[in-house]
C-alpha positions in Angstrom: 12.7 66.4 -136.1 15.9 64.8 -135.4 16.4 66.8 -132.3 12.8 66.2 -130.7 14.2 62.1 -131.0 17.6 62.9 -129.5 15.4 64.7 -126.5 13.4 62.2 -125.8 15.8 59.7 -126.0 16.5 57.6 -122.7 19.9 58.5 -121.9 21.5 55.4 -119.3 24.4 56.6 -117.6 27.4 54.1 -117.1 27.5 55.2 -113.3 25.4 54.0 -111.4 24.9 55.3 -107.7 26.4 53.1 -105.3 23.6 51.7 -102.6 23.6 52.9 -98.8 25.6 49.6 -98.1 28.3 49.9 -100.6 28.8 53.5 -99.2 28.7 52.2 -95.6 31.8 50.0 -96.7 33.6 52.0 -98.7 33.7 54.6 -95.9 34.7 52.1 -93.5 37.6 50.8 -95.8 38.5 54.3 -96.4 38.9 55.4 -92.9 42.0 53.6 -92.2 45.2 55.8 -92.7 46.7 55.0 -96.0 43.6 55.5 -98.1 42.6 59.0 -99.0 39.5 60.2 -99.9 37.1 60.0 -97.1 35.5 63.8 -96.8 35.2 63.3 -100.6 33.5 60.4 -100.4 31.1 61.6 -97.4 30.2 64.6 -99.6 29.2 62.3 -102.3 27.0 60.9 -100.2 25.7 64.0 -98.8 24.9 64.9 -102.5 23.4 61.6 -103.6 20.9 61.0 -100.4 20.2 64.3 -99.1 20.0 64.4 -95.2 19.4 60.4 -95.2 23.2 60.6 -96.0 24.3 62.7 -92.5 23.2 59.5 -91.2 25.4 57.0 -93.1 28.4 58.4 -93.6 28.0 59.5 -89.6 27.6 56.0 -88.6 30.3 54.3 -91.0 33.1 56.9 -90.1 32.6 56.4 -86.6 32.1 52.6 -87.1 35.6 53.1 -89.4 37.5 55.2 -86.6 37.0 52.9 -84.1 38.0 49.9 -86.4 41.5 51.7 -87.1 41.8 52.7 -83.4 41.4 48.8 -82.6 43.7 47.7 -85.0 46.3 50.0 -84.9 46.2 49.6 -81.0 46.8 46.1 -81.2 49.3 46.2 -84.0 51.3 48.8 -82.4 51.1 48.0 -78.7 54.8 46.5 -78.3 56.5 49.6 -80.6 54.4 52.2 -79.0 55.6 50.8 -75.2 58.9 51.1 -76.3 58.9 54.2 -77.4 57.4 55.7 -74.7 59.7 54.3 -72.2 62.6 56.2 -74.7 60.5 59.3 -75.0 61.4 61.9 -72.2 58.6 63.7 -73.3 55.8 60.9 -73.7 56.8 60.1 -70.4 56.4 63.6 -68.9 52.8 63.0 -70.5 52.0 60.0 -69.2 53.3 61.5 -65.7 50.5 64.3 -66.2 47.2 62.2 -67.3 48.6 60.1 -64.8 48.6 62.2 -62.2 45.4 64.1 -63.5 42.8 61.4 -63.3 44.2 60.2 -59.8 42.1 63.4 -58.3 38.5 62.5 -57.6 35.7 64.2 -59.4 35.1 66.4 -56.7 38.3 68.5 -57.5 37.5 69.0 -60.8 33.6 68.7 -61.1 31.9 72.0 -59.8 28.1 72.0 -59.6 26.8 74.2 -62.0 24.3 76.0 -59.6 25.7 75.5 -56.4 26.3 78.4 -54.6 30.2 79.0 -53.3 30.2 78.6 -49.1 30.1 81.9 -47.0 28.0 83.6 -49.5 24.3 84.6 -48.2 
């Protein structure tokens, strides 16, 4: 008899599942470089929601990367200009992409199913 009331018994868990907003921030706050944990975290919401998570932790880690892009662009514009102008080789880079997107489109772009000239 004891066990039948132990059964029944409603069991409250002290962790509770975090809402789609919390997880929204905390995957945004985790994106940025120090903090570790983000495929675990995006797997935990895969696990709690089901396919509705795809969708948020999709749209807060690309909401997150461009965040740390932004910020780590503007906080390291004056270092990263001076090291490029030291850098042999991040200046044989630049030289390339430089050098690369001068070409128009036509040079690179091919029509799928265009036909070469001289060919009947």
């Amino acid at each position: 008899m004891a066990r039948t009331r132990w059964c029944n018994r409603s069991h409250t868990s002290p962790l509770t599942l975090p809402t789609e907003i919390e997880f929204n921030n905390l995957l945004v706050i985790i994106s940025f470089p120090p903090f570790v944990g983000h495929t675990t975290l995006v797997t935990l919401c895969g696990f709690a929601y089901g396919m509705k998570g795809f969708y948020i932790s999709a749209s807060s880690s690309l909401v997150g990367a461009v965040l740390v892009f932004i910020v780590l662009r503007f906080l390291f514009r004056h270092r990263l200009r001076q090291w490029s102008t030291q850098n042999d080789k991040w200046q044989a880079l630049e030289a390339v992409v430089v050098s690369s997107t001068s070409y128009s489109d036509k040079h690179f772009l091919i029509p799928p199913f265009r036909e070469p000239k001289g060919c009947p």
